[in-house]
PDB file of N, H, CA, C and O in Angstrom:
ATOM      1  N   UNK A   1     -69.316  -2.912  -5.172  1.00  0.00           N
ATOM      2  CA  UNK A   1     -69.871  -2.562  -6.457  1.00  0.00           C
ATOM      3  C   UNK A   1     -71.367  -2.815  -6.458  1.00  0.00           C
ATOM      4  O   UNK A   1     -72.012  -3.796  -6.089  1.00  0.00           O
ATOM      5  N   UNK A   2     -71.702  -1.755  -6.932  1.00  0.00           N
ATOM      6  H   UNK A   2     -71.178  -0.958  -7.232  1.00  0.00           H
ATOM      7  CA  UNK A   2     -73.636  -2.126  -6.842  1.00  0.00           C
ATOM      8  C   UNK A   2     -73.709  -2.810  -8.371  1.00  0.00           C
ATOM      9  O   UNK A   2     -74.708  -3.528  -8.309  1.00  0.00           O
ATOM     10  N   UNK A   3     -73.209  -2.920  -9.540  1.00  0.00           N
ATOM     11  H   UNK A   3     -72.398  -2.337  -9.590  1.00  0.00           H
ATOM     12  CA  UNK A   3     -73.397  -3.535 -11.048  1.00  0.00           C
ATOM     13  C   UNK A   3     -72.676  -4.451 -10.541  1.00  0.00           C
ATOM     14  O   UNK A   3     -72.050  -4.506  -9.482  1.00  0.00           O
ATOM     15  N   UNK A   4     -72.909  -5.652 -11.950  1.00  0.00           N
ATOM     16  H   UNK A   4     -73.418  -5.607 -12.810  1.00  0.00           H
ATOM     17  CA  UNK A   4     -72.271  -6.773 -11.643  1.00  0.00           C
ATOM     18  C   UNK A   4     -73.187  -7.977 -12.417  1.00  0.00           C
ATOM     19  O   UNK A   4     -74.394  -8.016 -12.653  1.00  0.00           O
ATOM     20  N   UNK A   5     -72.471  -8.611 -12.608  1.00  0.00           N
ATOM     21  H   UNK A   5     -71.490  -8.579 -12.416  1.00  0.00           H
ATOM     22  CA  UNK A   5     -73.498  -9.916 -13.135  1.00  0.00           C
ATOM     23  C   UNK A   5     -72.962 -11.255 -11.945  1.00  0.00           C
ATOM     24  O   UNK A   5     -72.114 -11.200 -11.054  1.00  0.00           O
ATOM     25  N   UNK A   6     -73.987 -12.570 -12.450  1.00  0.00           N
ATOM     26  H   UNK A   6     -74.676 -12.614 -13.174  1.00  0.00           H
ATOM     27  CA  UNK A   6     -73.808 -13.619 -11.125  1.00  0.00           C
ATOM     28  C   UNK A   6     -72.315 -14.438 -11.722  1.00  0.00           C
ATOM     29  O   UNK A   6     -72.591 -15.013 -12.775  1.00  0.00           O
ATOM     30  N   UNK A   7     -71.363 -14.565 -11.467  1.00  0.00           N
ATOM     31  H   UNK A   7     -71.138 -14.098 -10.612  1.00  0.00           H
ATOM     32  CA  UNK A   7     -69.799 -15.426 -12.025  1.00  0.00           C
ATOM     33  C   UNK A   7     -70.731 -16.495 -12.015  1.00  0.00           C
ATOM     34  O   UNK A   7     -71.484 -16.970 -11.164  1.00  0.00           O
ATOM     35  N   UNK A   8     -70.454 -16.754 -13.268  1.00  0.00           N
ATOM     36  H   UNK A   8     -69.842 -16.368 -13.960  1.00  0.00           H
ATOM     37  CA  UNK A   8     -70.177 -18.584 -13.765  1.00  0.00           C
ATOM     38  C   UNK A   8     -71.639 -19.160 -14.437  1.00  0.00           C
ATOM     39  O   UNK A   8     -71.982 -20.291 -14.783  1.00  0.00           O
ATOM     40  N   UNK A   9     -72.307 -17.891 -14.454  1.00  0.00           N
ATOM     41  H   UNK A   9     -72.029 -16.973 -14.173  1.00  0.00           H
ATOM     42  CA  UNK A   9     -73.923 -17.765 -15.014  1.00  0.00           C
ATOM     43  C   UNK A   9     -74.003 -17.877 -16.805  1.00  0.00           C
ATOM     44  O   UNK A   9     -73.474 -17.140 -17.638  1.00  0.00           O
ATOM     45  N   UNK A  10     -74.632 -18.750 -16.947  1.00  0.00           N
ATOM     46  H   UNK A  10     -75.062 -19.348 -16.271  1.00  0.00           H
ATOM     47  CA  UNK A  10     -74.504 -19.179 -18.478  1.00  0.00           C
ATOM     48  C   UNK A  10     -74.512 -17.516 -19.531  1.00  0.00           C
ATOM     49  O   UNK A  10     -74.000 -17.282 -20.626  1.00  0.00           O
ATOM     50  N   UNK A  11     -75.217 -16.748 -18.723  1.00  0.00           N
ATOM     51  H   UNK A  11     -75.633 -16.938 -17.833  1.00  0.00           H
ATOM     52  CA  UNK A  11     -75.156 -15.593 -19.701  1.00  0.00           C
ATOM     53  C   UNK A  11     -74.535 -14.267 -19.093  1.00  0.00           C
ATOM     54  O   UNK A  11     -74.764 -13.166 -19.593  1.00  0.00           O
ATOM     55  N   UNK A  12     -73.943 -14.402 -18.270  1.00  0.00           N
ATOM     56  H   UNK A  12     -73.757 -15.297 -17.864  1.00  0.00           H
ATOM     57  CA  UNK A  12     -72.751 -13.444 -17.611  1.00  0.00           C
ATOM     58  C   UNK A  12     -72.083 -13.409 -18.433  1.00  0.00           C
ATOM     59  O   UNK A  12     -72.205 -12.196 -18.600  1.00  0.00           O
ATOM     60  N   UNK A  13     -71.195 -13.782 -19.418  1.00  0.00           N
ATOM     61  H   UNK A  13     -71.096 -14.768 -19.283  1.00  0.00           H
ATOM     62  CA  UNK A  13     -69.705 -13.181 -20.072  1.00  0.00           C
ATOM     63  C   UNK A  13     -70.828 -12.487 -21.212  1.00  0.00           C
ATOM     64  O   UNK A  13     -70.035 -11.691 -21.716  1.00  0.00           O
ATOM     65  N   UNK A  14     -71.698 -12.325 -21.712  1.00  0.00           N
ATOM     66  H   UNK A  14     -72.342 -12.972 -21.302  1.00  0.00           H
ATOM     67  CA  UNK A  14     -72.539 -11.616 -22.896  1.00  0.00           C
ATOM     68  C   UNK A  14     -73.083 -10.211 -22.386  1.00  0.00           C
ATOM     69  O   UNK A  14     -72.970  -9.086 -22.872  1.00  0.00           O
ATOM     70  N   UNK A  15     -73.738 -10.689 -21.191  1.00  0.00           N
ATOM     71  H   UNK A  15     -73.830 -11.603 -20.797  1.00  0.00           H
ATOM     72  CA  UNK A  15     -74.244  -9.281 -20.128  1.00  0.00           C
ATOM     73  C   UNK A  15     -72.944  -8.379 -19.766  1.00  0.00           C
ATOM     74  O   UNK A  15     -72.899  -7.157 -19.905  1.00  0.00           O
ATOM     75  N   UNK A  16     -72.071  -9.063 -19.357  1.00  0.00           N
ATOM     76  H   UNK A  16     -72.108 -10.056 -19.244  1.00  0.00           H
ATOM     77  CA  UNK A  16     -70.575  -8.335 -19.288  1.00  0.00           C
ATOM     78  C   UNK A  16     -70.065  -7.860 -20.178  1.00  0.00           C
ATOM     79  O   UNK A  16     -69.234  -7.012 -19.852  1.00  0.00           O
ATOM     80  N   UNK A  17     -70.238  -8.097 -21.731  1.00  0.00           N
ATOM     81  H   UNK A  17     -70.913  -8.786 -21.995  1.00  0.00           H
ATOM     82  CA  UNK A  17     -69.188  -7.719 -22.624  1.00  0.00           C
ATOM     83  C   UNK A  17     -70.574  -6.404 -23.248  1.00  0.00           C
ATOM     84  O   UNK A  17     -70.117  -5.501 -23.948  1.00  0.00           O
ATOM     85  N   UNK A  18     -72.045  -6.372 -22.986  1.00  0.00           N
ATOM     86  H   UNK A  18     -72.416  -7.106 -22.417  1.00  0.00           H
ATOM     87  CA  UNK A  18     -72.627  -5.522 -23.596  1.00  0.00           C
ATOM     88  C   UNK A  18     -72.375  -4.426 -22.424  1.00  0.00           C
ATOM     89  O   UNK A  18     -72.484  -3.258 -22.797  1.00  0.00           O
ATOM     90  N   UNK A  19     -72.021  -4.665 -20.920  1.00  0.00           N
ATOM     91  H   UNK A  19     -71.932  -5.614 -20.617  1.00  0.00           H
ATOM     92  CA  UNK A  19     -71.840  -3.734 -19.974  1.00  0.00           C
ATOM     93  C   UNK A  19     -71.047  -2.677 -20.725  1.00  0.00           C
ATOM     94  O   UNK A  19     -71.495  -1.595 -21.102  1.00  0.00           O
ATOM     95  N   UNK A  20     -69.435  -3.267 -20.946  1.00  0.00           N
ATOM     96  H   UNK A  20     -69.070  -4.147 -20.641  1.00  0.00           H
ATOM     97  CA  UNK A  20     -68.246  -2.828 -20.899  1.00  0.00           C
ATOM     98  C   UNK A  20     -68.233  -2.356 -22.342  1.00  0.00           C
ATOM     99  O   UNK A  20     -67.350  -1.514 -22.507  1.00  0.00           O
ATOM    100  N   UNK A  21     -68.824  -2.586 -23.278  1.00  0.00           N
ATOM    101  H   UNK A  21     -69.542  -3.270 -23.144  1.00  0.00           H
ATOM    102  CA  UNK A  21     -68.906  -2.421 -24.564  1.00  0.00           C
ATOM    103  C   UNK A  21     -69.021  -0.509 -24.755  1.00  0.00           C
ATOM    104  O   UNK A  21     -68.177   0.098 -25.415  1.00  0.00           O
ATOM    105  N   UNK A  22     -69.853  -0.005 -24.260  1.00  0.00           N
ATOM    106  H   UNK A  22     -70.538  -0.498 -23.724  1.00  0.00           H
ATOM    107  CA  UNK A  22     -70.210   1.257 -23.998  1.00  0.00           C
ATOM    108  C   UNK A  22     -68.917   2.184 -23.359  1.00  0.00           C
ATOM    109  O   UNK A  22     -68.497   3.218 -23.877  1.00  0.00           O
ATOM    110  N   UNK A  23     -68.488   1.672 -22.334  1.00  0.00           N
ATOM    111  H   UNK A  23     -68.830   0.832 -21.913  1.00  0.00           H
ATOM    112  CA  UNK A  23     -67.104   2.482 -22.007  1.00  0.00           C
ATOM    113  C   UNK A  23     -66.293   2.891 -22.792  1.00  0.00           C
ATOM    114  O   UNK A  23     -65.671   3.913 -22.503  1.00  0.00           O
ATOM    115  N   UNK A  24     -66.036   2.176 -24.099  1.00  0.00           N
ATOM    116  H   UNK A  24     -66.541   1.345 -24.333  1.00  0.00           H
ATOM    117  CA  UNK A  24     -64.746   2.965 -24.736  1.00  0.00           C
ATOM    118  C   UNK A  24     -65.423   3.941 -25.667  1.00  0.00           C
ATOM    119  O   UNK A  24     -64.642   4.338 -26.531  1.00  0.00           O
ATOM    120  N   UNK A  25     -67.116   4.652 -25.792  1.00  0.00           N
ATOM    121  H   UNK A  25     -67.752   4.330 -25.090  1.00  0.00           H
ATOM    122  CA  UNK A  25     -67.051   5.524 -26.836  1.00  0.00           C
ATOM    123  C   UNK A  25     -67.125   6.685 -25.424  1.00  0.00           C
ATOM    124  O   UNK A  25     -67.195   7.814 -25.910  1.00  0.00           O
ATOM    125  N   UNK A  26     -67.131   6.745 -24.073  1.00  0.00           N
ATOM    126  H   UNK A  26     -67.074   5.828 -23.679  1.00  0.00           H
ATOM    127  CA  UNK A  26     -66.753   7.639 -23.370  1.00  0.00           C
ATOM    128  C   UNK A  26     -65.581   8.053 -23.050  1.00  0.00           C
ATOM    129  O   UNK A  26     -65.466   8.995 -22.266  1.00  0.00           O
ATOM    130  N   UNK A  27     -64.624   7.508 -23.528  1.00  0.00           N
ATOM    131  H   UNK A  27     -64.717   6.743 -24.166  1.00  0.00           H
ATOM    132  CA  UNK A  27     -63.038   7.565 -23.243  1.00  0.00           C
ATOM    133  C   UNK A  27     -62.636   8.940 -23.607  1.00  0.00           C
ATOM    134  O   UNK A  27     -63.434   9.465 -24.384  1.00  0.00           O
ATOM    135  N   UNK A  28     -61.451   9.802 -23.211  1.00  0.00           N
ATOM    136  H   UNK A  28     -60.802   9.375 -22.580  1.00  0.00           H
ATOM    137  CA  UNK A  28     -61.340  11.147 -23.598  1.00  0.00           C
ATOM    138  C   UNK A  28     -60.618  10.982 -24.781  1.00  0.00           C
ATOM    139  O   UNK A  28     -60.147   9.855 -24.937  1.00  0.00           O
ATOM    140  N   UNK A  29     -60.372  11.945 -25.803  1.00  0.00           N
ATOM    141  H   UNK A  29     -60.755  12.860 -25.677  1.00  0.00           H
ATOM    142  CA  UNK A  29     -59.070  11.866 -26.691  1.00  0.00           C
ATOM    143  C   UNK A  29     -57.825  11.266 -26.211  1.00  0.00           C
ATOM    144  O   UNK A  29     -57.681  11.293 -24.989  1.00  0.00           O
ATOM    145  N   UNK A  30     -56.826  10.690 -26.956  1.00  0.00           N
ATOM    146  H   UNK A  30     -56.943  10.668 -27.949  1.00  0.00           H
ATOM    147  CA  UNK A  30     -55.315  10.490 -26.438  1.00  0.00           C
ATOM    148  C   UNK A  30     -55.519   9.386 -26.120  1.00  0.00           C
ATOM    149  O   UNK A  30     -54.604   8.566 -26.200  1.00  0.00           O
ATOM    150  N   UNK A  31     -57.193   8.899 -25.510  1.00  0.00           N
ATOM    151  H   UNK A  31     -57.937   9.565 -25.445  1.00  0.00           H
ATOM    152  CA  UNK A  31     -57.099   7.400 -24.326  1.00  0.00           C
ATOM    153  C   UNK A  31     -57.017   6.387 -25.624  1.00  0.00           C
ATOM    154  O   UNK A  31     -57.954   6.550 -26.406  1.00  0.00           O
ATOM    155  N   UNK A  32     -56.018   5.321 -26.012  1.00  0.00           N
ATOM    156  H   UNK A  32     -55.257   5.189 -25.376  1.00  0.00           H
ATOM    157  CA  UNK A  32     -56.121   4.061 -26.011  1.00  0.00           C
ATOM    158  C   UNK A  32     -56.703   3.112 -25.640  1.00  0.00           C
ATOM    159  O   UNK A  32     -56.665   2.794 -24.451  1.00  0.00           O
ATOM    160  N   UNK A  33     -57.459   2.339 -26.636  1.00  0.00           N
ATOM    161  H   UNK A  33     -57.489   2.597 -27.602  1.00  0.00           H
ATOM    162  CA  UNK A  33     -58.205   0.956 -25.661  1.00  0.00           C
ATOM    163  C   UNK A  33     -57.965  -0.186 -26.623  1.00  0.00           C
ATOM    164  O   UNK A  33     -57.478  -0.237 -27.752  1.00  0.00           O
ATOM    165  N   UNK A  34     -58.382  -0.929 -25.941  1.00  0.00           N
ATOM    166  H   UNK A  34     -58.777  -0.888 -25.024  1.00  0.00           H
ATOM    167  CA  UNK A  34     -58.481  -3.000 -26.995  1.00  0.00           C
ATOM    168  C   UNK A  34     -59.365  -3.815 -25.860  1.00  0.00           C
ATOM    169  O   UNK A  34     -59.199  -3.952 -24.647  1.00  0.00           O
ATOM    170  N   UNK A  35     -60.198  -4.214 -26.613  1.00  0.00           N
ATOM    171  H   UNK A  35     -60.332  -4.103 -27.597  1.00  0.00           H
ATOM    172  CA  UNK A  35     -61.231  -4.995 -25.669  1.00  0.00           C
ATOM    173  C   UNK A  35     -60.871  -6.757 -26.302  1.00  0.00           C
ATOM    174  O   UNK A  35     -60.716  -7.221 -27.432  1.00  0.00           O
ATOM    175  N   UNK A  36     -60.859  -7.084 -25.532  1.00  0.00           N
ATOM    176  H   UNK A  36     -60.985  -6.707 -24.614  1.00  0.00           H
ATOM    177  CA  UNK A  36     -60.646  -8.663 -25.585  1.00  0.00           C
ATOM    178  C   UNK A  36     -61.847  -9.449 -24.504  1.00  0.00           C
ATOM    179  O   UNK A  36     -62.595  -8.917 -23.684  1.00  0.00           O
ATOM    180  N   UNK A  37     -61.724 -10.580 -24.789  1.00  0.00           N
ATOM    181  H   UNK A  37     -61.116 -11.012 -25.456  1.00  0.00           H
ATOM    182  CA  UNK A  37     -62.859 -11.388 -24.407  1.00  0.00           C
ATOM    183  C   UNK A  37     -63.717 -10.914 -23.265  1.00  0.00           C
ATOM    184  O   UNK A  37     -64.913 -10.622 -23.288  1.00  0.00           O
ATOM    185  N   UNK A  38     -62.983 -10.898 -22.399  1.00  0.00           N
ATOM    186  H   UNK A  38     -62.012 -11.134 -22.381  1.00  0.00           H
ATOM    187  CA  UNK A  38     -63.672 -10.344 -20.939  1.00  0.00           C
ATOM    188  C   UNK A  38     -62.976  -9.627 -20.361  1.00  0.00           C
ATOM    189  O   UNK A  38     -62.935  -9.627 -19.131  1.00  0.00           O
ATOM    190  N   UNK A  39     -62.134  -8.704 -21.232  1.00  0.00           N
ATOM    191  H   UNK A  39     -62.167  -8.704 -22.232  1.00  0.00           H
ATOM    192  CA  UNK A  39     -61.248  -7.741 -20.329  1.00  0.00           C
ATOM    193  C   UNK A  39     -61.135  -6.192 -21.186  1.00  0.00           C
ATOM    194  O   UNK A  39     -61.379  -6.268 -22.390  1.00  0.00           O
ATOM    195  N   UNK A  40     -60.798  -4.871 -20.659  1.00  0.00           N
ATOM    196  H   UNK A  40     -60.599  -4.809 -19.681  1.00  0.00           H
ATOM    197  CA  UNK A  40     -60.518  -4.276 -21.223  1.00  0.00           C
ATOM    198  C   UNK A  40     -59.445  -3.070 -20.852  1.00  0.00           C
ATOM    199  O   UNK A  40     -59.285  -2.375 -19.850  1.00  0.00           O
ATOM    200  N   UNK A  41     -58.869  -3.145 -21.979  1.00  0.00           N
ATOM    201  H   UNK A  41     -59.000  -3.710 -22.793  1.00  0.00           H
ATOM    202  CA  UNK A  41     -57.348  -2.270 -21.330  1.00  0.00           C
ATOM    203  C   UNK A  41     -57.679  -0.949 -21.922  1.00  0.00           C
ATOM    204  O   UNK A  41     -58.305  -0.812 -22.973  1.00  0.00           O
ATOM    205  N   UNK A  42     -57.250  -0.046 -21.229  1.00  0.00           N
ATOM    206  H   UNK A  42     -56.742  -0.157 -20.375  1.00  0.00           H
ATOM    207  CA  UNK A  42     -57.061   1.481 -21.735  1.00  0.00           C
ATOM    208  C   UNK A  42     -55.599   2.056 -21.141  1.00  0.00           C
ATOM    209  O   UNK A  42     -55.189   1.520 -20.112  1.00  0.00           O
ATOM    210  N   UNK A  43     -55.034   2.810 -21.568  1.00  0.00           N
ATOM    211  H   UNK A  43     -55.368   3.246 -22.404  1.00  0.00           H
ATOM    212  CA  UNK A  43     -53.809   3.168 -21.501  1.00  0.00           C
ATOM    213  C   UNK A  43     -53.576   4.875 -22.718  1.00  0.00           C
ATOM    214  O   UNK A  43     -54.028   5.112 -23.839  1.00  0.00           O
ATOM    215  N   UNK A  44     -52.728   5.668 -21.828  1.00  0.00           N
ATOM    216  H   UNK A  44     -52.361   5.475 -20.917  1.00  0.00           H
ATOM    217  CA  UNK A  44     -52.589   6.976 -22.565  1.00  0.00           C
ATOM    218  C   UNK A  44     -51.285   7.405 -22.253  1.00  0.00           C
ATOM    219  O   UNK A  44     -50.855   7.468 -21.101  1.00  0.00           O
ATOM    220  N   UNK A  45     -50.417   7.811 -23.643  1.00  0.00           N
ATOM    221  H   UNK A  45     -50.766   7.760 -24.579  1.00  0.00           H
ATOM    222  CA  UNK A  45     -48.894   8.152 -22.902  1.00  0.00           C
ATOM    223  C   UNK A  45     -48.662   9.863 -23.177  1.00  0.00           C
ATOM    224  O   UNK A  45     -49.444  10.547 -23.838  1.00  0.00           O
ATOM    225  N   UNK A  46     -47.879  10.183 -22.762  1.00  0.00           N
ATOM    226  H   UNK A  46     -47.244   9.628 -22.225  1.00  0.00           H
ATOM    227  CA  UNK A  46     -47.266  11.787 -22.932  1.00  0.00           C
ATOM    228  C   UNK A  46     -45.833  11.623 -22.184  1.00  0.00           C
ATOM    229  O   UNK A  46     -45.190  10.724 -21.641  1.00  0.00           O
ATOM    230  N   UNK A  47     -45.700  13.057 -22.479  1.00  0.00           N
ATOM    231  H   UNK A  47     -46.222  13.787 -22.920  1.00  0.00           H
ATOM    232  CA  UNK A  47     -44.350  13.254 -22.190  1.00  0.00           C
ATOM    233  C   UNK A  47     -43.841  13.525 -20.473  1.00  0.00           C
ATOM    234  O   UNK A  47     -42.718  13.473 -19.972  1.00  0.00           O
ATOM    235  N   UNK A  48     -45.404  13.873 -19.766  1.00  0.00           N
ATOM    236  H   UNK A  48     -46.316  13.915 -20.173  1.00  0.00           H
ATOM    237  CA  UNK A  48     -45.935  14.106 -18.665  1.00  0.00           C
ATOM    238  C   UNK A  48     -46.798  13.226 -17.993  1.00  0.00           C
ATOM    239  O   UNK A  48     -48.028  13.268 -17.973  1.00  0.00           O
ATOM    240  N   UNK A  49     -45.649  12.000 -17.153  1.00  0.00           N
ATOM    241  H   UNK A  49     -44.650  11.966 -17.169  1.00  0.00           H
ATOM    242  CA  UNK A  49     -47.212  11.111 -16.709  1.00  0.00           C
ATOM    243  C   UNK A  49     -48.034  11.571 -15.478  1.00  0.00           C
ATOM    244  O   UNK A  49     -48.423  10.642 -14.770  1.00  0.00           O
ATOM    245  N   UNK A  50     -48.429  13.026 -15.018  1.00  0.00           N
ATOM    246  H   UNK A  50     -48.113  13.780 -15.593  1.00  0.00           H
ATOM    247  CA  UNK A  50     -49.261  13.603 -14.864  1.00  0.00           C
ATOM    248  C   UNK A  50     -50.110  13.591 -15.440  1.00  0.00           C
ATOM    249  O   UNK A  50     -51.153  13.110 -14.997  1.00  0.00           O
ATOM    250  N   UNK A  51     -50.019  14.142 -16.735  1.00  0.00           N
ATOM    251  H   UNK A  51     -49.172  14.532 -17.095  1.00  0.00           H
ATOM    252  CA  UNK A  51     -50.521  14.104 -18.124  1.00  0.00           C
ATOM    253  C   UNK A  51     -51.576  13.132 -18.627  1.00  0.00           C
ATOM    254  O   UNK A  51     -52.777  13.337 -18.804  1.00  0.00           O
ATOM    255  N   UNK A  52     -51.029  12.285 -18.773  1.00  0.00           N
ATOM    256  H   UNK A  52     -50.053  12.118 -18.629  1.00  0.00           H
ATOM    257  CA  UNK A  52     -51.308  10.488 -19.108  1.00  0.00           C
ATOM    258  C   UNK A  52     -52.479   9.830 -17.911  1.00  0.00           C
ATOM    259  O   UNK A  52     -53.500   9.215 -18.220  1.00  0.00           O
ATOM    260  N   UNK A  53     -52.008  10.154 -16.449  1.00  0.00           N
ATOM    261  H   UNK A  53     -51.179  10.653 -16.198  1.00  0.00           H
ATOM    262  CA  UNK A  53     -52.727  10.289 -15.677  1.00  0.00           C
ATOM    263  C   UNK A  53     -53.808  10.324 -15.630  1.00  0.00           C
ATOM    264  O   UNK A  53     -54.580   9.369 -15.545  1.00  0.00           O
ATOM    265  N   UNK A  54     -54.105  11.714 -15.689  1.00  0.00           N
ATOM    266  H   UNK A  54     -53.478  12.490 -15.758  1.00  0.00           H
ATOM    267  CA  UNK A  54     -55.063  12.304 -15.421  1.00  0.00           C
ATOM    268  C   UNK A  54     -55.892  12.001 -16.912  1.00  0.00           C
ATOM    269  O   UNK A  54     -57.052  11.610 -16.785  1.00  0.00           O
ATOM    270  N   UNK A  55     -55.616  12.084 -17.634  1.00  0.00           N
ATOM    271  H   UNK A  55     -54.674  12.402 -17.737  1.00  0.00           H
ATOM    272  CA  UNK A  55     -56.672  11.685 -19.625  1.00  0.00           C
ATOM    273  C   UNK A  55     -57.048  10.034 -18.955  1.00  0.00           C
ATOM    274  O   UNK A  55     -58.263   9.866 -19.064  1.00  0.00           O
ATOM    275  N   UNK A  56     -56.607   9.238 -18.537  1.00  0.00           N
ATOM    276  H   UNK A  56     -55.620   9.375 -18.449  1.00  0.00           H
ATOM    277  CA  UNK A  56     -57.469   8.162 -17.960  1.00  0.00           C
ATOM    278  C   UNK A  56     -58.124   7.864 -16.974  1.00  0.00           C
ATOM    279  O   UNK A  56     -58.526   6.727 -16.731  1.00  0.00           O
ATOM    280  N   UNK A  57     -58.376   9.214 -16.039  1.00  0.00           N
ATOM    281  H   UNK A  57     -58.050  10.138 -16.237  1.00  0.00           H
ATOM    282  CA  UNK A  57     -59.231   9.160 -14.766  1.00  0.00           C
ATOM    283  C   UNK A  57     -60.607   9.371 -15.518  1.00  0.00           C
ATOM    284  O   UNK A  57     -60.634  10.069 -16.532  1.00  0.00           O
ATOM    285  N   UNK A  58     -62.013   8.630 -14.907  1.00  0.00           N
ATOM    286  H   UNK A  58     -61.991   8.063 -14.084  1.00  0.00           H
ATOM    287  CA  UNK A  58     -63.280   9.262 -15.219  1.00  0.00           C
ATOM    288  C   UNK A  58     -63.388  10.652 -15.529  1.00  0.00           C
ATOM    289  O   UNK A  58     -62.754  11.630 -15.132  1.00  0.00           O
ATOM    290  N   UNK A  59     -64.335  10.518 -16.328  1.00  0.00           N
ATOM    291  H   UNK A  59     -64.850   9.725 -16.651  1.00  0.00           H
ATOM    292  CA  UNK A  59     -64.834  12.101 -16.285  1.00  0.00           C
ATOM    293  C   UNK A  59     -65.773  12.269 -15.565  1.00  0.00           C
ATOM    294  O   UNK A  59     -66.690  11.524 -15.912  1.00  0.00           O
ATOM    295  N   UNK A  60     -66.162  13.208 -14.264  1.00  0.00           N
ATOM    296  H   UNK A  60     -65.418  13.813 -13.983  1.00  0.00           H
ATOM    297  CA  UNK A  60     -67.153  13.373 -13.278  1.00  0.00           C
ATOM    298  C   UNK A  60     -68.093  14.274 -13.835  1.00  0.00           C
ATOM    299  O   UNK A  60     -67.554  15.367 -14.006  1.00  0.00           O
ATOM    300  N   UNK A  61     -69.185  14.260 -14.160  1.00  0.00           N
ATOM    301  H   UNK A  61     -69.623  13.371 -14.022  1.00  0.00           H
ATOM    302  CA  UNK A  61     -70.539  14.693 -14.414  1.00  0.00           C
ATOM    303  C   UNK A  61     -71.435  15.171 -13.920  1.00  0.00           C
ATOM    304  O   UNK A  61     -72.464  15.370 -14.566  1.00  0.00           O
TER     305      UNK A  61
END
């Protein structure tokens, strides 16, 4: 990974949570998220987990 902050650095979990903060207004429709302290889940269901799949891969640009 070239990003990253230093583990165990008095201001790493703040630099981390403004990193990750930004990811969920890029998420596609359908995608689910919940951000908790230092983690963040995304998850998408259908009837097709092809489907589901693929709505939580990046979008390439």
């Amino acid at each position: 990974m070239r990003e990253g902050v230093p583990q165990g650095g008095v201001i790493s979990l703040t630099l981390f949570l403004i990193y990750i903060n930004d990811l969920v207004s890029n998420l596609q429709r359908f995608v689910l998220n919940t951000l908790h302290a230092d983690d963040l889940a995304i998850w998408s269901s259908d009837t097709s987990a092809g489907t589901a799949s693929v709505r939580i891969q990046p979008l390439t640009r």
